[in-house]
N, C-alpha and C positions, 0 to 999 in steps of 0.2 A: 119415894118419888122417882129415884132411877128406876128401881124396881118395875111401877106401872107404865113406864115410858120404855121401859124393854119388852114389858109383854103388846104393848099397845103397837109396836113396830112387827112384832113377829106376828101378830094379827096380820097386821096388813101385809107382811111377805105372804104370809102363807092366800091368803085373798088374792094375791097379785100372781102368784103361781099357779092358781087352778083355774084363774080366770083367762083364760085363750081366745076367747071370742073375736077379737080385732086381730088373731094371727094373718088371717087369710088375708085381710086389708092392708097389712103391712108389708108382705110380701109380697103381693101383686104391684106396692109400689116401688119395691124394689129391683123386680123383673120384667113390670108390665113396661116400662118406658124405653129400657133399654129394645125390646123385644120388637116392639112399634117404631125403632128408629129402625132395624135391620130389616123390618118387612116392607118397611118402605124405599131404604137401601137395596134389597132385591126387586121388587115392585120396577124401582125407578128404571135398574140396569137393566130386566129386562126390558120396559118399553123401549130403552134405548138401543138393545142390540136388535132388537124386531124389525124397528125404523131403520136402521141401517142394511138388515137383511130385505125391507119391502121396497126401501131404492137402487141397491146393488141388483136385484133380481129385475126389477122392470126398466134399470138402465139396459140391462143384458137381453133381454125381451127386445125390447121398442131397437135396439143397436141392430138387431137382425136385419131389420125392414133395410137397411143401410146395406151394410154388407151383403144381401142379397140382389140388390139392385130395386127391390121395389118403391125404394122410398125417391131412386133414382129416375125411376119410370113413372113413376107416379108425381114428379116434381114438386116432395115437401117442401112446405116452407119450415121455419124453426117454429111455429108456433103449431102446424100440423102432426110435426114430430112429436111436440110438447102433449099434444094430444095425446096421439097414440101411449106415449109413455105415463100419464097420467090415467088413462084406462086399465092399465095393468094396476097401479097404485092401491091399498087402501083405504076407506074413504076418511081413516084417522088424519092420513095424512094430508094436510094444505096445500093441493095442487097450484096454490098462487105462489108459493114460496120455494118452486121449486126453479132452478136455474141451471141452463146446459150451456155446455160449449163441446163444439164438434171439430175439430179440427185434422187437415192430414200432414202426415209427417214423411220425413225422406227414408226413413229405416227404425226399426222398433227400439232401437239405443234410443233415439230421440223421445222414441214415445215414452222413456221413463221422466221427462223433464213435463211432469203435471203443473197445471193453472193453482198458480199460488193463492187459493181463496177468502182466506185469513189474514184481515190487516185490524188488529187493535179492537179484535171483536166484534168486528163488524166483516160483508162481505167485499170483498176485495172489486174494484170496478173492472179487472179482467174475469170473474167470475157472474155480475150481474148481467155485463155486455158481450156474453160471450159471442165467440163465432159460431156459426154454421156452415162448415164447407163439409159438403158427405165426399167429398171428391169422385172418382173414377173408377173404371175398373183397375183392380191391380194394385189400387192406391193403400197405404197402412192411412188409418183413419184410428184417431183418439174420442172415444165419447165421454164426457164426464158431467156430473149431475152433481149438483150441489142443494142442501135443504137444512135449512135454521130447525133444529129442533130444542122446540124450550123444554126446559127442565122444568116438572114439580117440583120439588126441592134441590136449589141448584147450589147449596151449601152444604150437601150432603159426604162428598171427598173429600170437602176441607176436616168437617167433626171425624170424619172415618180416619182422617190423614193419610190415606191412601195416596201415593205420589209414584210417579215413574221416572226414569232417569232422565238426565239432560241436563240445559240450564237454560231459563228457571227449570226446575223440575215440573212437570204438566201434570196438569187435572184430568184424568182421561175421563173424566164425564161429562165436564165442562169447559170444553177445549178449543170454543166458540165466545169466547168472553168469558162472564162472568155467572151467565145463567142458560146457557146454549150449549147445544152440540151438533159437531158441522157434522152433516152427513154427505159421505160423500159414494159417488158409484161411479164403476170406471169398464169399460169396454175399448180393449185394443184390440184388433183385428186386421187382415188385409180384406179388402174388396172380391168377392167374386168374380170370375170373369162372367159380369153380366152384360155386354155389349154384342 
């Protein structure tokens, strides 16, 4: 009886070792998930650093009209400004969602003291209401652009555990709450002498 219960076992090893058929299925589930978290992990960062390269660039674009005196000359208001700098944009991005403040400062020391836009993941009411002063010729003039951008997977640096220093330690992907990323563009400049 052992006898037949040992050969009846080495049947089936040997059956079970030549049979490979499901290798390929087992291994694709052991590589394929992991694989589809990191492309979407790459996926997500670059949209994210694109969107911050497409409002950096068309804050620095639309800043000129400022700085050169034509936005002076031409008496924008902030929502004509909002224009212009929205033209530069693309059309990925939600030109409703996007928020400036202009403001002029007494000397460029000052101008490193930016519009605090982050309050509790939400945007801060010195960021929604910003100012508009393009000020004068001569003048140091701060431009800054503020834009909610949502994450596709906004749990994606907490699985990665990807963290940077501080306290708490920050999400750098989701650095807008909980499923957002503040993007911000900045233009400091002096004014032309456009007068």
């Amino acid at each position: 009886m052992i006898l037949k219960l040992n050969r009846t076992l080495n049947r089936f090893r040997k059956g079970f070792r030549k049979d490979d058929s499901g290798a390929t299925a087992i291994e694709f589930a052991f590589v394929g998930a992991p694989f589809l978290f990191l492309l979407m992990a790459t996926f997500e960062t670059g949209l994210t650093l694109f969107s911050e390269f497409a409002v950096q660039s068309a804050t620095t674009s639309a800043s000129r009209l400022i700085r050169t005196g034509q936005a002076h000359s031409g008496g924008f208001s902030k929502a004509e400004f909002k224009n212009q700098l929205c033209a530069k944009l693309p059309s990925m991005i939600d030109c409703g969602k996007i928020y400036i403040n202009v403001e002029v400062r007494n000397d460029f020391s000052d101008a490193s003291n930016r519009t605090d836009a982050s309050q509790d993941g939400e945007l801060s009411d010195e960021a929604t209401d910003g100012a508009f002063d393009i000020g004068n010729a001569g003048d140091i003039v701060i431009v800054e652009t503020f834009y909610e951008w949502n994450l596709f997977t906004p749990n994606i640096m907490e699985l990665l555990n990807i963290q940077g220093t501080g306290s708490p330690p920050p999400n750098w992907l989701a650095n807008h709450g909980h499923d957002k990323h503040l993007v911000r563009g900045v233009a400091v400049f002096r004014n032309e002498p456009f007068d």
